[in-house]
N, C-alpha and C positions, 0 to 999 in steps of 0.2 A: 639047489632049491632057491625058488624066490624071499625073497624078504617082504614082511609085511609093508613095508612103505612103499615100495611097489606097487602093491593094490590099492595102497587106500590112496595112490596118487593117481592111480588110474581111473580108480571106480568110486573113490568118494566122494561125499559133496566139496562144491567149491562155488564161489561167487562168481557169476560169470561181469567183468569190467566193463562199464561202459567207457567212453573216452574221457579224458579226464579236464575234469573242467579248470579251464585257465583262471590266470590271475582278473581278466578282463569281465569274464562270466562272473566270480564269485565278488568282483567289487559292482557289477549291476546285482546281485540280486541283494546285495549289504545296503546298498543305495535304494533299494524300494524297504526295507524292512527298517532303516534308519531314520531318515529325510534328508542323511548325508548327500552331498551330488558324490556321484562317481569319483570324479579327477580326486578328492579329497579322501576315499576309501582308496582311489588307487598308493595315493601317495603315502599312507599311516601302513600299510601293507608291507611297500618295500622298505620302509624304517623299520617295519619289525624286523623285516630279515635282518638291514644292516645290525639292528640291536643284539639278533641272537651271535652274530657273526663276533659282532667287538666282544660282547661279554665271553664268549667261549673261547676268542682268540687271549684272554685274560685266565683261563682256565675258572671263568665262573659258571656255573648251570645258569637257564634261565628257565623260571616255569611261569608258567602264564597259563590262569586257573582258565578254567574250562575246555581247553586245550592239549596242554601236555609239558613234560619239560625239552629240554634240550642240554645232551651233556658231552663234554670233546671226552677226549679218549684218544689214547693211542697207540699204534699196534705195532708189534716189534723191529720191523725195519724203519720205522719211526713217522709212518703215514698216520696224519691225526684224522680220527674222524668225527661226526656230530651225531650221536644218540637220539632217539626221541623215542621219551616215554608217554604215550597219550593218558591223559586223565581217567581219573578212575570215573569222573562221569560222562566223558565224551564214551566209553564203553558200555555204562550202562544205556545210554542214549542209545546206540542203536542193538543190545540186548533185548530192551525192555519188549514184551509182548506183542506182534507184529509189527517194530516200528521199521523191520527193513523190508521195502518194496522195492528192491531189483530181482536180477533172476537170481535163480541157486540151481546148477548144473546137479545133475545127481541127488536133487532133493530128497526122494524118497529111500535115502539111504542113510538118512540123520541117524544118528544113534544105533547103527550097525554094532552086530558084535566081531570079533577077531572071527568065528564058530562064520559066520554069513561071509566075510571077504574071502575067507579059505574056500569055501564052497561055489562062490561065484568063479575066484581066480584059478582054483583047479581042473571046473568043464571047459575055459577057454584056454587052459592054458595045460593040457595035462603031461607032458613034457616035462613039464617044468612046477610039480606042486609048490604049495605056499608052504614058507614055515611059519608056523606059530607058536 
């Protein structure tokens, strides 16, 4: 029997990505919304990184409000890694009532219930029913 993650990876919604915008894109558009020049958003950008880099290689968090934080960590063979937790209002930001305008792949499947992925994933799949 299939597992429900199966369906809802198959058939449920998802954001479809666009490419991701570089460091070079998001220090021009900071640069028209600041009256920063560029070179100068470029440069306060990769000091954050170095910043999150020193503080965490000191095992400190760093959060940086509207944003999110950043926390090392590290996993049993002893590979450390960097956390990040985004802000509870960079979430609501794009929550809030139509504020996200990309695609969404399988839109009209928001709020499916278990009772609907079973019944989609059974006719194409009848082999092999869903469990729920």
């Amino acid at each position: 029997m299939a597992k429900f993650i199966q369906a809802v990876t198959q058939y449920g919604p998802r954001v479809e990505l666009k490419p991701t915008a570089q460091l070079e894109k998001v220090a021009e558009w900071m640069s028209m919304r600041t009256g920063l020049n560029k070179s100068e958003i470029l440069m306060i950008l990769q000091e954050q990184s170095e910043a999150i880099l020193y503080f965490n290689k000191d095992g400190v968090p760093v959060k940086l409000p509207g944003v999110g934080t950043f926390t090392p960590s590290i996993e049993g063979d002893g590979t450390f890694n960097i956390g990040f937790r985004a802000d509870p209002a960079l979430k609501k930001g794009i929550n809030s009532t139509d504020a996200y305008e990309g695609e969404i792949k399988n839109r009209e499947r928001i709020g499916w219930t278990r009772q609907q992925y079973k019944e989609l994933w059974d006719s194409e799949h009848p082999q092999d029913p869903l469990e729920i």
